[in-house]
N, C-alpha and C positions, 0 to 999 in steps of 0.2 A: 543605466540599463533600464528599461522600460518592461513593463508586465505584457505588451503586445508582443515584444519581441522574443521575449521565454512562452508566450503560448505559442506561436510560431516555430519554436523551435521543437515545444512538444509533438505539434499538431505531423512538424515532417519526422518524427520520432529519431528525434536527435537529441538524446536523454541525459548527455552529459553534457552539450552547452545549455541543454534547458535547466541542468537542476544549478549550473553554474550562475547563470541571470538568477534565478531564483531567490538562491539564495543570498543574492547581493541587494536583492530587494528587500528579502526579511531583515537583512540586518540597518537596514538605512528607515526604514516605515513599517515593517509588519505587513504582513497578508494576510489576504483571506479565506476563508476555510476552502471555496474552490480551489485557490492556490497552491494552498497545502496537502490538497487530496491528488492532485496531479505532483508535486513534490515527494509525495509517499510512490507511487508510482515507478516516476525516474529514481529514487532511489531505491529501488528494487530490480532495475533492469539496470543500472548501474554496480552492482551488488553490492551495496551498502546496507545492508541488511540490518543490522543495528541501526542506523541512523533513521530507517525508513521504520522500524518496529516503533522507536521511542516517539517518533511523529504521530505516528498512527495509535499507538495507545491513549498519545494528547488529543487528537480528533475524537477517537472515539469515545473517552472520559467526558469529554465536550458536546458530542452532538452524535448518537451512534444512528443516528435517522439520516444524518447526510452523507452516510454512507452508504445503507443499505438501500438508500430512495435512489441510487446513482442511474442516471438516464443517459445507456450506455451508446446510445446515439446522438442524444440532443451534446451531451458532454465528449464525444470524439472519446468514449475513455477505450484504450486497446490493452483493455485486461483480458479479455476472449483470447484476444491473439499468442500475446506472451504469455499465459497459462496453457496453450495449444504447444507452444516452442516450449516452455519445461516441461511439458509431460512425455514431451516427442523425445527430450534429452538432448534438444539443440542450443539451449542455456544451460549451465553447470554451475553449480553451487559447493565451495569449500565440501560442503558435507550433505545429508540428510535433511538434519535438523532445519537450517539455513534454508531448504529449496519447501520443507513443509512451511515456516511462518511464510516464506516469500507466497507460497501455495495462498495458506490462510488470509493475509494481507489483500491478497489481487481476488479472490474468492469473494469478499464479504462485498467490493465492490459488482459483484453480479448473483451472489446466491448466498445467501447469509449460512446455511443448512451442512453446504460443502465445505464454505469454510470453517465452519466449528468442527467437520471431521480432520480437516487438516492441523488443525490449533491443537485439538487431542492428541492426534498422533506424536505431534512436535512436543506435546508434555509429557509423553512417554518417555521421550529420549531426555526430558530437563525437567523432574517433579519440581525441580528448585526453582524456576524461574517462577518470583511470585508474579513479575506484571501478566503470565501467560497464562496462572491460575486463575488471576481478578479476569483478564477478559473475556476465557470461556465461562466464568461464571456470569458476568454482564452480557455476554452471548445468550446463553440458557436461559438467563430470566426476561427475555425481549420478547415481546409477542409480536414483533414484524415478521 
């Protein structure tokens, strides 16, 4: 399976054979952080919301600039969209908590601001989750 052919399958937002190549590529060679910002993505509109939080805590541990830098057009990214469809309530999430990180997640790729109110909200409902402490804390101390 080829990286053209999982961005293809992104680009037609077909999110579950895209994270399927995907991830058959990471495990045979490693990808790249573009890869992986699109893999956080499809796993969130796939609702795997776990899988897509522990990714995305890795990027952003890693590089929280190449997410917030996210160039929502040169990059084809349709966080706009599918944050449009959960706000509308035309995606459902197990619970709350689940649809705020998913909120949080798709947010930081277009508005860094929104998403730390949504990452808050979501640690209202979980003071325990330490990795959603550490990030709104690396959130708040970022001057992008």
């Amino acid at each position: 399976m080829s990286e053209m052919l999982a961005n293809h399958y992104f680009m037609i937002r077909n999110y579950a054979r895209a994270i399927n190549t995907y991830e058959s590529l990471a495990a045979k060679s490693g990808i790249s952080k573009a890869t992986r910002k699109k893999m956080i993505i499809c796993y969130v509109r796939t609702f795997q919301i776990e899988k897509a939080f522990v990714e995305f805590n890795k990027l952003v541990e890693e590089d929280l600039s190449f997410i917030i830098q996210t160039d929502l057009n040169a990059d084809d990214c349709p966080c706009p969209d599918i944050i449009a469809e959960i706000e509308r309530n035309e995606i459902d999430f197990k619970n709350k908590y689940e649809k705020l990180i998913a909120l949080g997640i798709l947010w930081l790729y277009c508005d860094k601001k929104e998403s730390l109110v949504h990452f808050t909200k979501a640690y209202q409902i979980d003071q325990n989750d330490i990795h959603l402490h550490k990030l709104i804390l690396l959130l708040n101390n970022n001057k992008n």
